[in-house]
C-alpha positions in Angstrom: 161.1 56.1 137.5 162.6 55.8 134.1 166.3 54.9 134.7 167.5 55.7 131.2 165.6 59.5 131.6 167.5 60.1 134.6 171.1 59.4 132.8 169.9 61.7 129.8 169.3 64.1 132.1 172.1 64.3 133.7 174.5 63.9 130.9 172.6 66.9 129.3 173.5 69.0 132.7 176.6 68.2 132.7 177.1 69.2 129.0 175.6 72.5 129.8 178.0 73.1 132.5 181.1 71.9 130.2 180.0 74.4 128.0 179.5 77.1 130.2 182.8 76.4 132.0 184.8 76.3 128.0 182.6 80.1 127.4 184.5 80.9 131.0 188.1 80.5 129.1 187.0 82.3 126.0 186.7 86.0 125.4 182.6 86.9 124.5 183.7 87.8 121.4 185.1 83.8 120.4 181.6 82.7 121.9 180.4 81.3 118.3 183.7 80.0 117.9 183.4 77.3 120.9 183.2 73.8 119.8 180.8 73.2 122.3 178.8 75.7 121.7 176.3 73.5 120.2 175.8 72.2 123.5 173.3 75.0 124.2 170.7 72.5 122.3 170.9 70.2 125.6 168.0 72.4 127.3 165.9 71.5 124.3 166.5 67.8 125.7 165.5 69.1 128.9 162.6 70.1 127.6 161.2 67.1 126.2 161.8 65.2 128.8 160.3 66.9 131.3 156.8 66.8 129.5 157.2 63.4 128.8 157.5 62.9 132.7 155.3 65.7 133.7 152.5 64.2 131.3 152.6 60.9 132.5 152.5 61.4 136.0 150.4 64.1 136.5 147.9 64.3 133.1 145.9 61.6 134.9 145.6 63.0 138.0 144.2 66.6 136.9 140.8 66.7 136.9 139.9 70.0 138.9 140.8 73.1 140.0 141.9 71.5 143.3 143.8 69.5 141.6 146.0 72.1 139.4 146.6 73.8 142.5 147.6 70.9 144.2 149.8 70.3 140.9 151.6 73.8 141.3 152.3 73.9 144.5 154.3 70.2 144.0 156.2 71.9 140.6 156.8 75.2 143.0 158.4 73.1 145.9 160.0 70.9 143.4 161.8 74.1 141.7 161.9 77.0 143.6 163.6 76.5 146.7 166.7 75.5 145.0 166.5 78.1 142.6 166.3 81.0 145.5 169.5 79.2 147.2 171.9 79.4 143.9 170.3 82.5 143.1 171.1 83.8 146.4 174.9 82.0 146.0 175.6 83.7 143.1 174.7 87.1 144.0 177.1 86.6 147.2 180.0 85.3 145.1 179.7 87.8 142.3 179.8 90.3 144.9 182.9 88.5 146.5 184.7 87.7 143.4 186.0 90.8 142.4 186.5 92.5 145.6 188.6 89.0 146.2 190.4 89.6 142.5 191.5 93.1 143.9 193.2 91.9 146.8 195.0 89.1 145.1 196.0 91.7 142.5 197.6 93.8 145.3 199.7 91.0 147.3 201.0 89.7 143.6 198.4 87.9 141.8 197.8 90.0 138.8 199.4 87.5 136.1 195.9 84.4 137.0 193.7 87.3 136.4 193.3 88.1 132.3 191.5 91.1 133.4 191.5 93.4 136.3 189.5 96.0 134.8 186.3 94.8 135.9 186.8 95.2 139.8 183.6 96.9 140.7 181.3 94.0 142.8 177.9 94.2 140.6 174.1 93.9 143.0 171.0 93.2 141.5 168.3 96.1 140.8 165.3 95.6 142.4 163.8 94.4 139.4 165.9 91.8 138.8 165.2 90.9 142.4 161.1 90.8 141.9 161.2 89.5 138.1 163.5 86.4 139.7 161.5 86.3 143.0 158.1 85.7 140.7 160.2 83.5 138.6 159.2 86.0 135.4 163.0 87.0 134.6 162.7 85.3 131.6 160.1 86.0 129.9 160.8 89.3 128.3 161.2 92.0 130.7 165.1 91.6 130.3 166.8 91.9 126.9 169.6 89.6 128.9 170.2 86.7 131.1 170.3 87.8 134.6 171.3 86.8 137.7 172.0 83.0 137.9 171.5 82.9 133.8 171.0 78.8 133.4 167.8 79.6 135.2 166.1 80.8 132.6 164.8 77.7 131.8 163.2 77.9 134.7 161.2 80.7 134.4 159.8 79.4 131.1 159.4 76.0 132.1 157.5 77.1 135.9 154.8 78.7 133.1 154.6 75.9 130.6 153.9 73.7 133.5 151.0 76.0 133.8 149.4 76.1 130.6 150.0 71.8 130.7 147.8 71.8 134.3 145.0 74.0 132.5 144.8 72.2 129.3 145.2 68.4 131.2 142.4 70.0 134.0 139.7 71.7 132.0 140.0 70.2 128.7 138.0 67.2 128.1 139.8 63.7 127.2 139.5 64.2 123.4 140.7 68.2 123.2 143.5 67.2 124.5 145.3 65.4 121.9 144.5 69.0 119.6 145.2 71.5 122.0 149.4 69.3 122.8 149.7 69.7 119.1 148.3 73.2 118.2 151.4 74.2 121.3 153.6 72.3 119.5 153.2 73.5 116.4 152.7 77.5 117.9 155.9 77.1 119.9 158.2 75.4 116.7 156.8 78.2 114.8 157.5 81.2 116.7 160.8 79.5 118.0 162.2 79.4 114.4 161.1 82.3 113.0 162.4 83.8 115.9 165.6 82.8 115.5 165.7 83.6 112.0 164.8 87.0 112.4 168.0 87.4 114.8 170.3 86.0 112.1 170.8 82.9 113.8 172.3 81.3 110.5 174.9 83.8 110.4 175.9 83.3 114.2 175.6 79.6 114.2 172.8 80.3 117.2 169.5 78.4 115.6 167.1 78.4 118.1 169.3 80.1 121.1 166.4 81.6 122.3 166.2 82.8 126.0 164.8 85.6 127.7 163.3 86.5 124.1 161.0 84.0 123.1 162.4 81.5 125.3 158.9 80.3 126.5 158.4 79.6 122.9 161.5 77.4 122.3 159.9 75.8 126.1 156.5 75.0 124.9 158.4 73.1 121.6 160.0 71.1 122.9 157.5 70.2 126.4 154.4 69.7 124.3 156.7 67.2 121.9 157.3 65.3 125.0 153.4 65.5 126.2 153.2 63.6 122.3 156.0 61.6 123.4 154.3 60.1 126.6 151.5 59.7 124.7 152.5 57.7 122.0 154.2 55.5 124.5 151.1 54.4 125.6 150.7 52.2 121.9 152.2 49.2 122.4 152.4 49.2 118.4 154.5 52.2 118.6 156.7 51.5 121.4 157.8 48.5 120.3 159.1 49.6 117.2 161.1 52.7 119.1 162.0 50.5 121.6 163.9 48.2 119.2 167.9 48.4 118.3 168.0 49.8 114.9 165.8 52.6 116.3 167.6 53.4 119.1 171.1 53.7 117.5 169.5 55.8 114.7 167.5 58.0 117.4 171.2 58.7 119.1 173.3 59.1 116.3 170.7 61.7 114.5 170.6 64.0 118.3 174.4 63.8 118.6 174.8 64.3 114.7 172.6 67.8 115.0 174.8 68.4 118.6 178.0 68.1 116.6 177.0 69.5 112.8 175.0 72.6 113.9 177.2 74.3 114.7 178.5 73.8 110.9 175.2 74.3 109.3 172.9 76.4 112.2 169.7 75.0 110.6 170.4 71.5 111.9 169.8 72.7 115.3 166.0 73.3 114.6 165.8 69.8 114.1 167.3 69.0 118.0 163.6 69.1 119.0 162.6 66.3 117.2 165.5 64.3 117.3 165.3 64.5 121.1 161.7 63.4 120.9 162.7 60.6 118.8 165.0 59.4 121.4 163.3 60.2 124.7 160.3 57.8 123.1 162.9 55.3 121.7 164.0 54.5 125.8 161.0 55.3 127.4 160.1 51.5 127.9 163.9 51.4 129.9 165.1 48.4 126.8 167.3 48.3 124.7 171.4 49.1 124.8 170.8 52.5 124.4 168.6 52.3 127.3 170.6 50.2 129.5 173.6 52.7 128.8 172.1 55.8 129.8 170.6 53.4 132.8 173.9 52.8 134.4 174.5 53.8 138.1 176.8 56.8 137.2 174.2 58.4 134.6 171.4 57.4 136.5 173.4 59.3 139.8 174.1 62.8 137.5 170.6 62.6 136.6 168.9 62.3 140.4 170.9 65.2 140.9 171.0 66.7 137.4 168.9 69.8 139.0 171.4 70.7 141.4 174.4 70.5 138.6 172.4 72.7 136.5 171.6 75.6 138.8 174.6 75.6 141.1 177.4 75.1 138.2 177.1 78.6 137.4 177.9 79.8 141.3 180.3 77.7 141.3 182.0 79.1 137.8 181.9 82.3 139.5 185.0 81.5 141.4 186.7 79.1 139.5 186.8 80.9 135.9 190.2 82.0 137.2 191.6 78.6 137.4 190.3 78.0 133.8 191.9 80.9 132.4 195.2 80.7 133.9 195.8 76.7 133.1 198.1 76.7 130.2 198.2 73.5 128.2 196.2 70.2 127.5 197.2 69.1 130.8 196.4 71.5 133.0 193.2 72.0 131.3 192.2 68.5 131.3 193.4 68.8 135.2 191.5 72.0 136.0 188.2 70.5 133.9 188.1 67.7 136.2 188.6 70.0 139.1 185.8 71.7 138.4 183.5 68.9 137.1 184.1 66.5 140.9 183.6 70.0 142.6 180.3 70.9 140.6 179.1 67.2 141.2 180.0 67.4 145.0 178.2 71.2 145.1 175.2 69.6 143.9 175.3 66.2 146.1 174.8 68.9 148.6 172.3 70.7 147.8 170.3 67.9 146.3 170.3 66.1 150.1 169.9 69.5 152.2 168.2 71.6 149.8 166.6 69.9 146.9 164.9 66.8 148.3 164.0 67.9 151.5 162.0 71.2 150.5 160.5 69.0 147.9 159.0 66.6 150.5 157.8 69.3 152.6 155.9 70.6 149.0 153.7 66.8 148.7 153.0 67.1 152.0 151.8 70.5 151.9 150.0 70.5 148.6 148.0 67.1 149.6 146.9 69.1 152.4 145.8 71.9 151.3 144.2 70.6 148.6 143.1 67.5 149.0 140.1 66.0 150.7 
């Protein structure tokens, strides 16, 4: 394990749900207007890391069709139980919300709610249900986020592990190098002119790509951590990432484009790369910047940086009131730390009863199923 990956991790999760939880106090309208808006660019952190971990852990071991099953079924148990649970948690709170909103209302509620017009308790189609349930929601059947929307990175990112299991399987040692790049370059490309094409420089939304070329924006930024990984492996190369000057540079470039997109949109086509530069600048777990993201605290958000990042948003659900009705700097600051000790005590949960367990149960079952 890679201390200093699990406190990037979960710092990034805990930025998205910031984020999320400032969009909850804002009308949809002032969306472009958040100063955290930018934070949107932490999944493209996500991204990185994960192929830098997937590839060095598993690119080895793939050799056969056994295998890359053997390698799915780990990724499915790894993902997809939690998924189904928050999922499954949001639907029953959306439904509860409002019916809970209208009954406030009429014992003498009505001035914590900022709108009481939307009452109605919303169920997903059946679609919705199958597209999630095949973990496909995101991948262009929807012009919107559905459901439990942060898991849309999970939908691209279940099928990107995928296309990584074929390639490390069935390609030999040498086409492998090619093939990591050619996905890099195929997903940067689409992912930019993508986001071009919607305006993003006039919405200060570069590369907010989701259910519409999201697997794009996925391969980007999972095959630059495949490179990553690789690169890693050159004890030349590490070195010099791993040293001081480096590292500082590496963090103050990612949080520059995290703070300055928002400013000038095209920065945030360069989050990528700057979160390459850093994932592979404390990938040898040296160095300050290292030893910082290494501490027990990061290190805790990031073991269970999964569980903040799909069980924030059922847990937003029935908060955004308190958000919207705090009035002040203190009762803000009072109600984000509310929400931030509840999301982190949500996801110790889940993590112990949920997460780890069903994960287990997946080793177990993929070694014996597939292996000899």
């Amino acid at each position: 394990m890679i201390k200093s990956f699990e406190g990037l991790r979960g710092t990034a999760a805990l930025g998205v749900a910031l984020l999320h939880l400032e969009l909850a106090a804002k009308s949809v309208e002032s969306m472009s207007t958040v100063y955290l808006w930018t934070a949107y660019l932490f999944v493209d952190l996500f991204f990185v890391l994960s192929g830098f971990v997937i590839s060095r852990v598993y690119e080895d071991k793939l050799r056969s069709s056994a295998d890359l099953g053997n390698f799915m079924v780990r990724r499915t148990g790894r993902l997809y139980p939690l998924f189904v649970f928050s999922t499954f948690a949001y639907i029953v709170i959306g439904y509860l919300t409002p019916m809970t909103k209208v009954f406030l209302g009429h014992h003498g509620f009505v001035r914590f709610f900022h709108d009481m017009a939307d009452t109605g308790p919303l169920l997903p189609s059946a679609a919705e249900l199958l597209s999630s349930l095949t973990l496909t929601h995101s991948l262009g059947f929807f012009d919107r986020l559905i459901l439990n929307y942060p898991s849309w990175t999970i939908s691209t990112e279940y099928y990107t592990y995928l296309v990584f299991g074929v390639c490390a399987a069935f390609l030999a040692i040498r086409n492998r190098q090619p093939a990591y790049f050619l996905f890099v370059l195929i997903g940067g490309a689409v992912a930019i002119l993508g986001s071009l094409s919607h305006n993003c420089l006039a919405k200060s939304e570069c590369l907010y790509l989701t259910t519409d070329l999201g697997i794009f924006r996925c391969l980007f930024g999972f095959f630059l951590g495949v490179v990553a990984q690789r690169w890693s492996r050159k004890p030349g190369i590490l070195a010099y990432a791993a040293s001081a000057p480096v590292q500082t540079l590496s963090l103050i470039f990612a949080g520059a484009i995290l703070v300055y997109s928002r400013h000038d949109p095209w920065l945030a086509f360069l989050a990528p790369p700057a979160f390459f530069l850093l994932v592979l600048s404390v990938s040898s777990d040296t160095g300050w910047v290292a030893r910082f993201f290494g501490h027990r605290i990061p290190a805790y958000l990031g073991r269970i940086s999964y569980s903040i990042y799909l069980m924030h948003a059922p847990t937003l659900l029935g908060y955004g009131v308190v958000i919207r009705a705090a009035r002040g700097p203190t009762q803000v600051i009072l109600a984000t730390a509310v929400f931030v000790a509840a999301v982190i005590l949500v996801s110790h949960l889940t993590f112990r009863y949920i997460e780890d367990p069903f994960r287990i149960r997946a080793n177990v079952l993929a070694d014996r199923l597939f292996l000899k």
